[in-house]
C-alpha positions in Angstrom: 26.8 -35.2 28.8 27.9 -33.0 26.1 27.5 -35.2 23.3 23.6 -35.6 24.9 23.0 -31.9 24.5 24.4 -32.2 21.1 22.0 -34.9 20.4 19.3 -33.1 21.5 20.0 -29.8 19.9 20.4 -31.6 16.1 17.2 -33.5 16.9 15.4 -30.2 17.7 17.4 -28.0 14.6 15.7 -31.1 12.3 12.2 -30.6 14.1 12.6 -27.4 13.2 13.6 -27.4 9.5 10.3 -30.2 8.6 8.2 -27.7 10.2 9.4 -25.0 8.1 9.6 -27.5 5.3 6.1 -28.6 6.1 4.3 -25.0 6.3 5.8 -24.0 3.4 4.4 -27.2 1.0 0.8 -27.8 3.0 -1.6 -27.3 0.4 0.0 -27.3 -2.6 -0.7 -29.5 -4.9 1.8 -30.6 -7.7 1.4 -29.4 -11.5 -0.2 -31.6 -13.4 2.4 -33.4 -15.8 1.8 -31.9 -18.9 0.6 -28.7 -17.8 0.3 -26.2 -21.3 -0.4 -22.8 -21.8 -3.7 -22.5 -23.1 -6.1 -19.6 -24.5 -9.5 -18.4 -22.7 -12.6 -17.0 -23.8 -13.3 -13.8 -24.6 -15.4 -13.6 -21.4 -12.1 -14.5 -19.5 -10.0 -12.6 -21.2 -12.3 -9.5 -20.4 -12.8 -10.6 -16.8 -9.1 -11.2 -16.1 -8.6 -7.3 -17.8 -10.7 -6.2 -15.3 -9.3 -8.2 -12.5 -5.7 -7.2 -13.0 -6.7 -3.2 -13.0 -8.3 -4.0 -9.7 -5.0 -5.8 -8.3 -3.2 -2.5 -10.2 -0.7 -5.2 -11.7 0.4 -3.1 -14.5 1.3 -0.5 -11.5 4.2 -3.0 -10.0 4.8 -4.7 -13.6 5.5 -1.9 -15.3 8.9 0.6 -15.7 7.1 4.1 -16.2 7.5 4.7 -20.1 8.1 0.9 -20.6 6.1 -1.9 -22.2 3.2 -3.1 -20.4 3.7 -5.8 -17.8 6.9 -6.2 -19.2 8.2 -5.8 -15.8 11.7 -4.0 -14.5 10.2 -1.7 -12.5 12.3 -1.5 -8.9 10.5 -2.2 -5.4 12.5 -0.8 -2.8 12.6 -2.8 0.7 14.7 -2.3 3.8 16.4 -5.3 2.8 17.3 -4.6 -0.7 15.0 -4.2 -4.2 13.1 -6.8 -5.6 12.4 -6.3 -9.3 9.2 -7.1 -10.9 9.2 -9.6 -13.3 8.2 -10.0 -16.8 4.3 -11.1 -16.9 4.0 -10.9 -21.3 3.3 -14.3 -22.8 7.5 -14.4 -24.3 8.4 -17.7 -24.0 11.5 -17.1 -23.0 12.5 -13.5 -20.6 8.4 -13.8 -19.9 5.1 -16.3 -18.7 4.8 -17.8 -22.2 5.7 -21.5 -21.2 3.2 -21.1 -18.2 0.0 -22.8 -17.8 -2.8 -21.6 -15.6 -1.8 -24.0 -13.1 1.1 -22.2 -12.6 -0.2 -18.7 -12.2 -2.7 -20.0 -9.6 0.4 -21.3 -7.8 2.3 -18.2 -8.3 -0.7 -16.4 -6.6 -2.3 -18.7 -3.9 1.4 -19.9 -2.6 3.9 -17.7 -3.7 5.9 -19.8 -6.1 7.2 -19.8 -9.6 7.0 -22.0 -12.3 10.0 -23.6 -11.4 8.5 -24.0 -8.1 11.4 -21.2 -6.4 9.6 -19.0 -3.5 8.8 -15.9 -4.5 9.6 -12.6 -2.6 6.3 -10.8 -0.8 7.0 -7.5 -2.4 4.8 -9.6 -4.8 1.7 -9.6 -2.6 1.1 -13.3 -2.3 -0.3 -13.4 1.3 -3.1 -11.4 -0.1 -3.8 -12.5 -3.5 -3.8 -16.6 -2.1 -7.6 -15.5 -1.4 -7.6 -14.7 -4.8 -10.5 -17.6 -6.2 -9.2 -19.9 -9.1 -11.8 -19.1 -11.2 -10.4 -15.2 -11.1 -6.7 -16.8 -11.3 -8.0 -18.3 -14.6 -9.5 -15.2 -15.8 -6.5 -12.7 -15.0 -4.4 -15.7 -16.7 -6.5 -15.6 -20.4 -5.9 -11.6 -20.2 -2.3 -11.8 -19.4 -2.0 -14.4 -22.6 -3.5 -11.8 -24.7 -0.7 -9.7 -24.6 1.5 -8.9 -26.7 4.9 -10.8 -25.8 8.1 -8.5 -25.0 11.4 -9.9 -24.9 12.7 -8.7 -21.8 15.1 -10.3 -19.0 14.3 -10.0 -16.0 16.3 -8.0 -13.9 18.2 -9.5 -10.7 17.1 -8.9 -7.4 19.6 -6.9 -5.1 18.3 -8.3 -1.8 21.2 -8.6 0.4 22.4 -11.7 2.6 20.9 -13.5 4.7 17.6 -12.7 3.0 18.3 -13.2 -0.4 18.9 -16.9 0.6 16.2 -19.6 -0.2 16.1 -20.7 3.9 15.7 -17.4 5.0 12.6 -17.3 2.5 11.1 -20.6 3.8 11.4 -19.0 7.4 9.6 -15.5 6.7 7.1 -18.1 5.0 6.8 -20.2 7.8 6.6 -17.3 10.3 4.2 -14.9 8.4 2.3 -17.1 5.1 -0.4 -18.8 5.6 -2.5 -20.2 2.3 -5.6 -18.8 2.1 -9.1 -19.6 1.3 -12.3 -17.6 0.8 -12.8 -14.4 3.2 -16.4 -15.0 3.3 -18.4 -14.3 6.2 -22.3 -15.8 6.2 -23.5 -13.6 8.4 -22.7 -10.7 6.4 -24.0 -9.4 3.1 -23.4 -10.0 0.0 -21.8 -6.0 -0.7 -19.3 -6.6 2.4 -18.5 -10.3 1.3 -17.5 -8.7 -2.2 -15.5 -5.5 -0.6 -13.9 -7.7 1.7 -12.7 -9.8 -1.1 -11.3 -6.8 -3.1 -9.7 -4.8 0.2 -8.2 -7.9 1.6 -7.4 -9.7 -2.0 -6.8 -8.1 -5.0 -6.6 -4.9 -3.6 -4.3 -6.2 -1.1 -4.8 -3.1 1.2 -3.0 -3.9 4.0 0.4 -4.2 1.9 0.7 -0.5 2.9 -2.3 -0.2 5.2 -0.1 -1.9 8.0 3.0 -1.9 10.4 5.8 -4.0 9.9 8.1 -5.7 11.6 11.8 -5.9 11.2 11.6 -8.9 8.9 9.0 -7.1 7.5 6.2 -9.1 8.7 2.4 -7.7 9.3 0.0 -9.5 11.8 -2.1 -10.8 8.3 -3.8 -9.6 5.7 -6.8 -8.4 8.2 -4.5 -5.6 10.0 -5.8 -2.2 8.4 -4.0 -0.1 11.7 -2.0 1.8 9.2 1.6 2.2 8.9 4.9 4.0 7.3 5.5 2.3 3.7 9.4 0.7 4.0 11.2 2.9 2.0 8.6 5.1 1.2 8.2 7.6 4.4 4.9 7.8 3.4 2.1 7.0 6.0 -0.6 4.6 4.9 -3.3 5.9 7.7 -5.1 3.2 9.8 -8.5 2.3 8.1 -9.8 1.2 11.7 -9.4 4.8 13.3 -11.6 7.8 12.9 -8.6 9.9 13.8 -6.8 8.8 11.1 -8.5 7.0 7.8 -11.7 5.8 8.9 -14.6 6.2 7.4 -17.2 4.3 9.7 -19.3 7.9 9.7 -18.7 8.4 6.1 -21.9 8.2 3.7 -21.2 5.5 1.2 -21.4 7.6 -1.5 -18.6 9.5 -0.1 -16.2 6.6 0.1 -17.1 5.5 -3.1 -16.5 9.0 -4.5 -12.9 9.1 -2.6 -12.0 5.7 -4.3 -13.4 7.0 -8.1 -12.4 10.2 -8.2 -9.7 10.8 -5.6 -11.8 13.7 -4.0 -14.5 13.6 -1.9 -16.4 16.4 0.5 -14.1 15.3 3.4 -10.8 13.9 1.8 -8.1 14.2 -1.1 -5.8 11.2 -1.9 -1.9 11.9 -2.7 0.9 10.0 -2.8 0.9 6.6 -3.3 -3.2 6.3 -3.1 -3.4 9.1 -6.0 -1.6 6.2 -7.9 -3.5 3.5 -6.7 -6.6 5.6 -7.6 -5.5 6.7 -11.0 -4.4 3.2 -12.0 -7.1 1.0 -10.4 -10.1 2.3 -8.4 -11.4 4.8 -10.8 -11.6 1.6 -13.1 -13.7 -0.5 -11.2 -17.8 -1.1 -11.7 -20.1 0.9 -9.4 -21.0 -2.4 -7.5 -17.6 -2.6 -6.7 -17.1 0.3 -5.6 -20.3 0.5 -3.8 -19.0 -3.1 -2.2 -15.6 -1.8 -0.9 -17.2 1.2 0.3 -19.8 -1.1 2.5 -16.6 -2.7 4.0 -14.6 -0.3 4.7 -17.5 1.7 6.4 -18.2 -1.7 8.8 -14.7 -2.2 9.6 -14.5 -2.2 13.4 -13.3 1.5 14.4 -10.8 1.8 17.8 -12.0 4.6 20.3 -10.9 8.6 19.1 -7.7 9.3 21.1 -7.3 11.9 23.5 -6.3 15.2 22.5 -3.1 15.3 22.7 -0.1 16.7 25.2 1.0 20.7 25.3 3.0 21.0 21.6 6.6 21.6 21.9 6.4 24.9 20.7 4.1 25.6 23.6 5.8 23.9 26.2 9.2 25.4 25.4 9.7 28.7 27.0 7.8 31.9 25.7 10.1 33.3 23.6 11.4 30.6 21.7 7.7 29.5 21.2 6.8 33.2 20.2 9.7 32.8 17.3 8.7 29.5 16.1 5.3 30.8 16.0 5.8 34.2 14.2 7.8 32.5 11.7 5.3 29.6 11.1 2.5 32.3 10.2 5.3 34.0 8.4 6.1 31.3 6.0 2.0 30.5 5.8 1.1 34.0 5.0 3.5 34.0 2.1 3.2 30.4 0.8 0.2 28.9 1.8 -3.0 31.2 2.5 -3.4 31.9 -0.7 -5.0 29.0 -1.5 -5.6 27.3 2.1 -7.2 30.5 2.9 -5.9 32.9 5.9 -8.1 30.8 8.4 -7.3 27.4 7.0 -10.8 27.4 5.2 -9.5 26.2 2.1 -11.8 26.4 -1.1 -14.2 24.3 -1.5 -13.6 21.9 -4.8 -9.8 23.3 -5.3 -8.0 23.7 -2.4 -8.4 21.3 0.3 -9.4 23.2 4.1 -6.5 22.7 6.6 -9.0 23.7 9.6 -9.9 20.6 11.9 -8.6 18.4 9.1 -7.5 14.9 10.7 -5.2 14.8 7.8 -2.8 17.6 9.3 -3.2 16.8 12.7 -2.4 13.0 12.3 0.5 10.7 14.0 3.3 10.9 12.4 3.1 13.9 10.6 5.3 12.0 7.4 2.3 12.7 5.2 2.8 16.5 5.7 6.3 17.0 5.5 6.3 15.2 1.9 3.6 16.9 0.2 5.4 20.3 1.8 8.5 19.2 0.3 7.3 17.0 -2.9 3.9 18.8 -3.5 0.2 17.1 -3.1 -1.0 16.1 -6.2 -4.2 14.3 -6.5 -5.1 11.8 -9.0 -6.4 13.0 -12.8 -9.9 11.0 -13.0 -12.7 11.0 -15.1 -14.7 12.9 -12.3 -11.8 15.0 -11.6 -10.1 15.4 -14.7 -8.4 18.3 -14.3 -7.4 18.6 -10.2 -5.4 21.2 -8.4 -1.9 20.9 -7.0 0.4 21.9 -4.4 3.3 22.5 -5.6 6.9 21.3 -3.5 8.8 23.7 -1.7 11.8 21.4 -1.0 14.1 24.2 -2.9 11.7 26.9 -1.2 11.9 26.3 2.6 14.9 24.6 4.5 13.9 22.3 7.3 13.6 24.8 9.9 10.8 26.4 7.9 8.8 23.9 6.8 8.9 22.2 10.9 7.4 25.9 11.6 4.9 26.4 8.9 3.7 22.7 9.8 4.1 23.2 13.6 1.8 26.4 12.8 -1.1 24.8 11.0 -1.0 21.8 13.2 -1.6 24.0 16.3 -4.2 26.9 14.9 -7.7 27.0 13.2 -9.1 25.0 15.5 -6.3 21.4 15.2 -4.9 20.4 18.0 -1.7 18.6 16.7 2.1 18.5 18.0 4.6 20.4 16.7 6.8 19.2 14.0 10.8 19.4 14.5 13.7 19.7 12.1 14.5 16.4 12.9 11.4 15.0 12.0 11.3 16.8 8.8 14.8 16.0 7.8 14.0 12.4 8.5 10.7 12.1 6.2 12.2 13.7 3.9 14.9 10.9 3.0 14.3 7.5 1.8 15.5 5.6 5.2 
């Protein structure tokens, strides 16, 4: 009897490894022998320059103050940081041996040229939409450059998930090669913006929850969630309480994405880098296109206003305190510029009245620019903008839960308060 069960549980642990082994090879094809690098046209090479500003490459391939796409730079995951690799045409620390077969395979199943699995810090489960024809394009710019010697630096992923069947399982659970993201009944703008959201833009790499293996639900999921590592919020796309923008005008959107400032929003944090490095590069039609998608992405219903605050439900006194000292701390640090109402000046200083921004779930987004300072992107149509500057040597975590309990609860926002707790725990990398 035992020695059945045995039988049957090796018979279903090999079931199990060929169907990881089989998801993870299904539509790959193998490189063709004698596979060479090879030099495009100048109409590729400027394409593929285009392209690889609008999947920001040289953001992630790039140590600040380093060579271009000479790689190094650190990405930090729960599980350990993955280290971006050298993309310069060196044949030897770099791509230089690579043909354009293998870039396509690097991008539409996350492999390298040796054929190892690649870790989804790079964003492969987006850029597989990525046509081949754009592959080929971003592969003639990349060839142009000029080739820096420079090893690539190891991963420190920890065990079990630094281990090649750990890989193949996070593949099998949550990579799925992808095709085109076109939708016929659509238009032509929202086929595009879909393509650069969902693709190259490869939104929902921050634009989503995940899991503890660090797993989203696909490359669809725009519900917002806390970058790993981060303890920034990425707001949900698909919520008008949050980041939606379904009752935007397009030119809005388009001017949030190019500039970093529009009537109703400013980007900071990580999106003031993704603006500065990418978006305010892109064509009008482009922008126009993403701004068409993102205004037709399905929106989930408002939520209801939320539950009595802490600081209201606590008893009268202690809620008097927190309160006094909130307006104290805002009086003296903030109303200056936000204005003594929260009306904020218009073209400088952003209003803090009824702003979704300041009222939003979790409050992560808040507590950093407090302590880190809000800074948004300089852009040609906002070449010069105005800063926040941080207060983490300023205001102890007491002050800044109060001063942010304050705003969230007056000139008309109807947030939660903000604890010490809470502020102490987006302030550290966890």
């Amino acid at each position: 009897m035992i020695r059945r069960i045995a039988l049957v549980l090796l018979a279903l642990a090999l079931l199990l490894a060929a169907a990881v082994v089989w998801l993870n090879s299904r539509g790959e094809d193998p490189i063709p022998a004698g596979a060479a690098p090879t030099q495009g046209t100048p109409e590729q090479v400027a394409r593929g320059r285009y392209l690889a500003t609008a999947g920001n490459c040289q953001g992630c391939h790039t140590v600040p103050g380093g060579d271009a796409y000479a790689g190094g730079r650190a990405i930090d995951t729960p599980f350990g940081a993955v280290f971006s690799s050298n993309l310069t045409p060196d044949p030897d620390t770099g791509i230089g041996t690579w043909s354009a077969d293998h870039l396509w395979r690097a991008l539409h199943h996350g492999r390298s040229a040796d054929g190892r699995m690649l870790y989804p810090a790079f964003p492969y489960p987006n850029y597989t939409h990525v046509t081949r024809e754009d592959s080929d394009a971003i592969y003639a710019y990349l060839r142009t450059l000029a080739p820096v010697r420079r090893t690539n630096t190891a991963h420190t992923v920890g065990f079990p998930y630094n281990t090649r069947p750990a890989l193949a399982v996070w593949r099998a659970l949550f990579f799925s090669p992808g095709g085109s993201l076109a939708d016929a009944s659509q238009s032509a703008d929202w086929n595009r913006g879909a393509y650069l959201v969902q693709g190259l833009g490869h939104c929902n790499a921050c634009h989503s929850a995940r899991n503890l293996l660090g797993g989203t639900t696909g490359v669809l999921d725009l519900s917002g969630g806390l970058i790993p590592m981060q303890n920034w919020y990425a707001p949900s796309l698909a919520s008008p309480d949050e980041a939606g923008v379904a009752d935007w005008e397009v030119a809005e959107i388009v001017a949030l994405l190019r500039d970093g400032v529009s009537p109703r929003a400013t980007v900071i944090g990580p999106m003031a880098e993704v603006v500065r490095n990418s978006t305010q590069h892109l064509a009008a039609a482009d922008l126009q296109a993403m701004a068409t998608y993102l205004k037709a992405l399905p929106q989930r219903p408002r939520e209801p206003a939320p539950p009595a605050s802490a600081a209201s439900a606590a008893s009268a006194p202690a809620a008097m305190r927190l309160n006094t000292r909130g307006r104290e701390v805002y009086e003296l640090h903030c109303a200056q510029c936000h204005g003594v109402e929260g009306q904020g000046v218009s073209g400088a200083y952003p209003a803090l009245a009824k702003n979704r921004a300041v009222t939003m779930e979790p409050p992560a987004n808040l507590v950093r620019a407090v302590l880190l300072g809000g800074y948004a992107p300089a852009t040609a149509g906002n070449p010069r903008p105005y800063g926040m500057p941080p207060f983490a040597t300023v205001l102890d975590e007491n002050d800044v839960a109060a001063v942010l309990t304050y705003v969230r609860t007056h000139f008309g926002n109807e947030g939660t308060a903000v604890t010490a707790l809470e502020v102490h725990r987006y302030r550290t990398h966890d």
